[in-house]
C-alpha positions in Angstrom: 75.8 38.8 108.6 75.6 34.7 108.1 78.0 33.0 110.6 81.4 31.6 108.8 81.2 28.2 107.6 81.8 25.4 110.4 84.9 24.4 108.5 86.7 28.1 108.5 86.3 28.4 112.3 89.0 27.9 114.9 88.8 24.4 116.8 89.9 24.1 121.1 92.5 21.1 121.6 89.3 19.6 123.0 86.3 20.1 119.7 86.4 16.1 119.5 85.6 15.8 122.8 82.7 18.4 122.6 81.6 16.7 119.5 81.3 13.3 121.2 79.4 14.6 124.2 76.9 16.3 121.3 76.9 19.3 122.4 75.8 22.2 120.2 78.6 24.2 118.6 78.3 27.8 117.3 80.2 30.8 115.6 81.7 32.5 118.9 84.1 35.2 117.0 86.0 32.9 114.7 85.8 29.7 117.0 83.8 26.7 116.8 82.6 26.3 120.6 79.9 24.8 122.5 77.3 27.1 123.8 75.4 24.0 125.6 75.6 20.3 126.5 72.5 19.0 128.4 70.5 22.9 128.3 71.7 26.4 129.8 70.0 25.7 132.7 70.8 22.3 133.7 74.1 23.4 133.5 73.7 26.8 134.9 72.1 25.4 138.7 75.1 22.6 138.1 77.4 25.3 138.6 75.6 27.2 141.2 74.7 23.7 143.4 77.7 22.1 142.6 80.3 21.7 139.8 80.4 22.2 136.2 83.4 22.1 133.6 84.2 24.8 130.7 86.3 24.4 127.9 88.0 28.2 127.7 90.9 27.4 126.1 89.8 29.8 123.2 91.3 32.2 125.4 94.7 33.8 124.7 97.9 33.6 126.6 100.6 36.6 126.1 103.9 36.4 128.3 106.4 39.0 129.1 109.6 38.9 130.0 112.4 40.7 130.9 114.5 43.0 133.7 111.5 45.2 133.6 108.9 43.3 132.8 107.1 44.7 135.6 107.5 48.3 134.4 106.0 47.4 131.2 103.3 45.5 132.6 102.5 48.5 134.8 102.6 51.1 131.6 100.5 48.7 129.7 97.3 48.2 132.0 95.7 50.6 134.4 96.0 48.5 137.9 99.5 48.5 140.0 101.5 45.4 139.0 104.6 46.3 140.7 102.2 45.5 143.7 101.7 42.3 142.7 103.4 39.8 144.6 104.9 36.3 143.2 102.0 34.0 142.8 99.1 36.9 142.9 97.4 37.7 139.9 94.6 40.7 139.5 92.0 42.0 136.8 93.3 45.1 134.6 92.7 46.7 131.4 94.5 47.5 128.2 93.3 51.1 126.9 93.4 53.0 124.1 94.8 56.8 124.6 91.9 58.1 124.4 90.7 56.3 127.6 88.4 53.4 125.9 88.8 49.8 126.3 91.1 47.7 124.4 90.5 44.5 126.3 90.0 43.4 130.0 92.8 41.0 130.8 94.1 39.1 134.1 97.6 39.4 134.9 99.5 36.9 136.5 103.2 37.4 138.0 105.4 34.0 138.0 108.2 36.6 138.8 109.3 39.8 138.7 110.8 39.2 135.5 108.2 37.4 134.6 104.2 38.0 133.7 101.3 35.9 132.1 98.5 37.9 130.7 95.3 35.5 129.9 93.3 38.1 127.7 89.7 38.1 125.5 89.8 35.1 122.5 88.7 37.7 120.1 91.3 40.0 121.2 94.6 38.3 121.6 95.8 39.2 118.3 95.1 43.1 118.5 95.7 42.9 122.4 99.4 41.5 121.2 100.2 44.3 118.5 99.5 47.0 121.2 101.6 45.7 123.8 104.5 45.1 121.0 103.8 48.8 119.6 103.8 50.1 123.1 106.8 48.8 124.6 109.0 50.8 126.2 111.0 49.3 128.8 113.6 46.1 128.3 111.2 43.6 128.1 109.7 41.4 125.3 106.4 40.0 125.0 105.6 36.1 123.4 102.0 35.4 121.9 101.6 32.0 123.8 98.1 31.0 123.0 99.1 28.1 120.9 101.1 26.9 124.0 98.0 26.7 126.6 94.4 24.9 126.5 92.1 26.1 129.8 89.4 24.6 131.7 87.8 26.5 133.9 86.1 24.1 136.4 83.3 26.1 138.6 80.9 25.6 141.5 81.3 25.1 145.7 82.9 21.1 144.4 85.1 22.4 142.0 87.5 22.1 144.9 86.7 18.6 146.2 86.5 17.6 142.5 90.1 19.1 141.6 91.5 18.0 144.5 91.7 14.3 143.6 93.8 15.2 140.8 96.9 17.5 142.4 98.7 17.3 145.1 98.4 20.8 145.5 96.6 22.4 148.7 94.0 24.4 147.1 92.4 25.5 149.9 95.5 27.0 150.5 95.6 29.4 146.8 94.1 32.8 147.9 91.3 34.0 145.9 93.3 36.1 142.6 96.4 33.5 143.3 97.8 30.7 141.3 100.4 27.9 141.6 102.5 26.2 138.9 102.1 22.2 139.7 100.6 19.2 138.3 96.7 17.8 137.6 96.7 14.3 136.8 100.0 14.0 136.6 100.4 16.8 133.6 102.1 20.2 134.3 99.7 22.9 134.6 99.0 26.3 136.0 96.0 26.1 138.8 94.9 29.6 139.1 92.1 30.4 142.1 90.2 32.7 139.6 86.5 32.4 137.7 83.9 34.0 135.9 80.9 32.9 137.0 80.3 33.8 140.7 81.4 31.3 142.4 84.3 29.8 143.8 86.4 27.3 141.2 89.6 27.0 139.4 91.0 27.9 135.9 93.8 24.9 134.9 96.0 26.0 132.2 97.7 22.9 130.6 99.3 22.0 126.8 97.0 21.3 124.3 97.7 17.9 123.7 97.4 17.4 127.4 93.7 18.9 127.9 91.5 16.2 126.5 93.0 13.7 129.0 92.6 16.7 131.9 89.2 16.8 130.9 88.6 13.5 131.0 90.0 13.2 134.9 87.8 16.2 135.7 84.7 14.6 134.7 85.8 11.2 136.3 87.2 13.0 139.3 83.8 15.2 139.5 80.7 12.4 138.6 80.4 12.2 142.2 79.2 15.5 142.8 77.0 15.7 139.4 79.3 17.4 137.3 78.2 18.5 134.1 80.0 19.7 130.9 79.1 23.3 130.5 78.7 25.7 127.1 79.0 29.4 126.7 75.1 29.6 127.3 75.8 29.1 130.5 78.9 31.0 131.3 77.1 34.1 129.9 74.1 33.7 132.7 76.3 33.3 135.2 78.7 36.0 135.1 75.4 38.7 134.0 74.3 37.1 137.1 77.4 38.5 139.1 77.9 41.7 137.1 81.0 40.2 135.6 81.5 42.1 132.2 82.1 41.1 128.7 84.2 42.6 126.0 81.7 43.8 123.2 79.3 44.5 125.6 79.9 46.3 129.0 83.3 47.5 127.6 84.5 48.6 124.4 86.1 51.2 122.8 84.1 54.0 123.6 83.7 53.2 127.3 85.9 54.2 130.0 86.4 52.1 133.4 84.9 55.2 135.5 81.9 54.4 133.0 81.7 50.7 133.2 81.8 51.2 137.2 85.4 49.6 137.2 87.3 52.0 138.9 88.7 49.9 141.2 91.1 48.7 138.4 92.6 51.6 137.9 95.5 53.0 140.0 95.6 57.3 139.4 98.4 57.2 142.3 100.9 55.2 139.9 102.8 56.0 137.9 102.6 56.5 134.0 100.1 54.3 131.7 98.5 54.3 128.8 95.4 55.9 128.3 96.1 58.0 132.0 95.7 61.3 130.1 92.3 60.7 129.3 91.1 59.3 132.5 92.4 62.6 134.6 90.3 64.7 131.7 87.5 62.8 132.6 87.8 63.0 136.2 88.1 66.5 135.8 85.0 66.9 133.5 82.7 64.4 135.4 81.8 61.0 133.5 78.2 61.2 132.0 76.9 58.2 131.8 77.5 54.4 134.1 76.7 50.9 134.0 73.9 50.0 136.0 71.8 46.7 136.7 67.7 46.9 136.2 65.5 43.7 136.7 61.8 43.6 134.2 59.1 44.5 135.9 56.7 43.9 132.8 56.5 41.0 130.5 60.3 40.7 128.2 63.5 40.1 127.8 65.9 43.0 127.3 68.4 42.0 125.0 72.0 43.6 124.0 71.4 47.0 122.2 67.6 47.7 123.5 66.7 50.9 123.9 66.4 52.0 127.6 64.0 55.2 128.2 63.2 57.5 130.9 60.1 59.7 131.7 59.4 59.0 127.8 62.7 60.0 126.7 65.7 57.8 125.2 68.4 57.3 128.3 70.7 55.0 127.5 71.2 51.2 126.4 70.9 47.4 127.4 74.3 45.9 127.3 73.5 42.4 128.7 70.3 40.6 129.2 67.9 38.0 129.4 66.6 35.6 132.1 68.2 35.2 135.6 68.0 31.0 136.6 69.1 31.3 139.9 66.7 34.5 140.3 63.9 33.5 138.2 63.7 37.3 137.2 64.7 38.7 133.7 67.6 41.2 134.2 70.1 43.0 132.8 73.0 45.9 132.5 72.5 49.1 131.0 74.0 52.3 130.2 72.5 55.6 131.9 72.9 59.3 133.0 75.3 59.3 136.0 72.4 60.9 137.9 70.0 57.8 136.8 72.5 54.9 137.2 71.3 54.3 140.8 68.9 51.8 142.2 65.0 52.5 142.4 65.0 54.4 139.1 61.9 53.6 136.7 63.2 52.8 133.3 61.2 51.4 129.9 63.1 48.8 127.7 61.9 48.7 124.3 61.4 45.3 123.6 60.9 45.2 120.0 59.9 48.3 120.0 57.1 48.2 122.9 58.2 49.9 125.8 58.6 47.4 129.2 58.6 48.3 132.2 61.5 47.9 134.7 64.1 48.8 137.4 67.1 50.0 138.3 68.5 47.8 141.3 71.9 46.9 143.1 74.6 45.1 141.8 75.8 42.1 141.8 72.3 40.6 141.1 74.1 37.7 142.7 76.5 36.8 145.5 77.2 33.7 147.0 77.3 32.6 150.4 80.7 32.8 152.1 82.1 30.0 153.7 
């Protein structure tokens, strides 16, 4: 399939700005966005050694309000909001009733009659049609994605490099917390969250506000070698930290016991969507699960390879390619329950030649506390 034209694609309040910084723009599911600046891996070690700057604000924003906001929230997605506190925010699911995924989403509560949802740019649409089909509770939800640009600004001086443009203590937002303040001198949410592995901020202004936010963040980070940074890069990073991606690790057909997110779902609360189908498959056993493998031969294992064991076909490469903090090639895969465990032998085939590799421990990478 050819990509759409350049001129049918969606633009970010900020595709002038990426334009004038030449950056290379792509096709990425109906948006014109830059997938790198200066090179993936310039600006991959610039967020792992010190700061870098996304432009996310293909993103989409869905609010809901009402007395039980909370209730719905909680019947929507499969972690506990009710146990949210004001301020906290967590990582949750959408599912279909059969169990698959209908998006991953983040989940932010201003109050308890209030919640942000920041969910998958591709999504947002579909994500929005299912929460207004599924209502059930006296609450209504807004599609707000026209209302909100976000930067996600990355690295161990994202902080130092933010702070010069709040007043806000941010070493005092908790890791999965946010605050509703000002960044050079705009409104803007300032949530402690990421998606890349390490520590950083995602700022959440107005549209017409984020080319002048951008702007300060660059200014505010030149210091520390800040650098512009594309989807290239964000996709290294978060393989790099076992962070999944919609159309990849999860889709439809997966489960969160599959895609080794179990964590995000909460079996002692009380009624959600899609609960039905995880107790059946708690009750059957899951067959297969997401596990990490680094080459041991020569190739790259790319999304839909072929993954083999003891010369039979075992399962299938989600995410791949080469690690540049690692130097290795890696990837996630699909396998037998029994198999997705570190040490086991596997063969990719790399364009149809079978390549040796391993199953090893996830994350591939974690950084250093403190």
């Amino acid at each position: 399939m050819s990509a759409a034209p350049a001129s049918t694609l969606k633009r970010t309040p900020l595709f002038d700005t990426h334009i004038g910084l030449k950056a290379k723009m792509v096709d990425f599911g109906g948006w014109n966005m830059p997938i790198q600046y200066s090179g993936i891996l310039q600006e991959h070690h610039a967020v792992r050694a010190a700061v870098g700057l996304f432009d996310v604000s293909h993103m989409g924003e869905i609010e809901i309000r009402g007395p039980e906001a909370a209730r719905q929230v909680d019947y929507l997605s499969t972690n506990n909001a009710a146990k949210l506190k004001t301020g906290q925010a967590h990582y949750s699911a959408l599912l279909y009733e059969h169990g698959g995924f209908i998006d991953d989403i983040l989940v932010h509560k201003i109050s308890d009659t209030h919640f942000f949802l920041c969910v998958n740019a591709s999504n947002q649409e579909k994500d929005f049609e299912h929460i207004r089909a599924s209502s059930r509770f006296d609450a209504q939800a807004e599609f707000a994605s026209d209302r909100f640009a976000q930067l996600a600004i990355q690295g161990p001086k994202a902080l130092p490099t933010l702070q010069k443009l709040t007043q806000t203590y941010l070493s005092g937002i908790r890791y999965y917390w946010f605050t509703d303040d000002f960044v050079d001198g705009l409104p803007a949410r300032i949530a402690h969250t990421g998606y890349t592995g390490e520590d950083g901020f995602e700022v959440y202004v107005s549209p017409d506000s984020a080319p002048r936010v951008w702007d300060a963040l660059m200014s505010a980070g030149e210091e520390f070698g800040i650098r512009p940074c594309g989807l290239g890069a964000r996709n290294t990073l978060r393989l790099e930290a076992k962070m999944a991606l919609y159309g990849h690790e999860l889709t439809a057909s997966i489960n969160p016991f599959e895609a080794d997110l179990a964590w995000i779902v909460k079996m002692d609360k009380s009624e959600f969507v899609g609960r039905r189908a995880l107790e059946s498959a708690l009750q059957s056993g899951i067959a297969r699960k997401l596990v990490g493998f680094e080459m041991i031969g020569r190739g790259i294992a790319r999304d839909g390879y072929e993954v083999w064991i003891e010369g039979q076909p075992a399962g299938w490469v989600t995410s791949g390619g080469p690690s540049p903090t690692l130097n290795k090639n890696i990837g996630l895969c699909y396998l037998p329950v029994a198999k997705a465990v570190p040490g086991v032998p596997i063969q990719i085939l790399v364009r149809d030649t079978p390549v040796d590799g391993i199953t090893v421990a996830t994350p591939f990478y974690k950084r250093a506390k403190g």
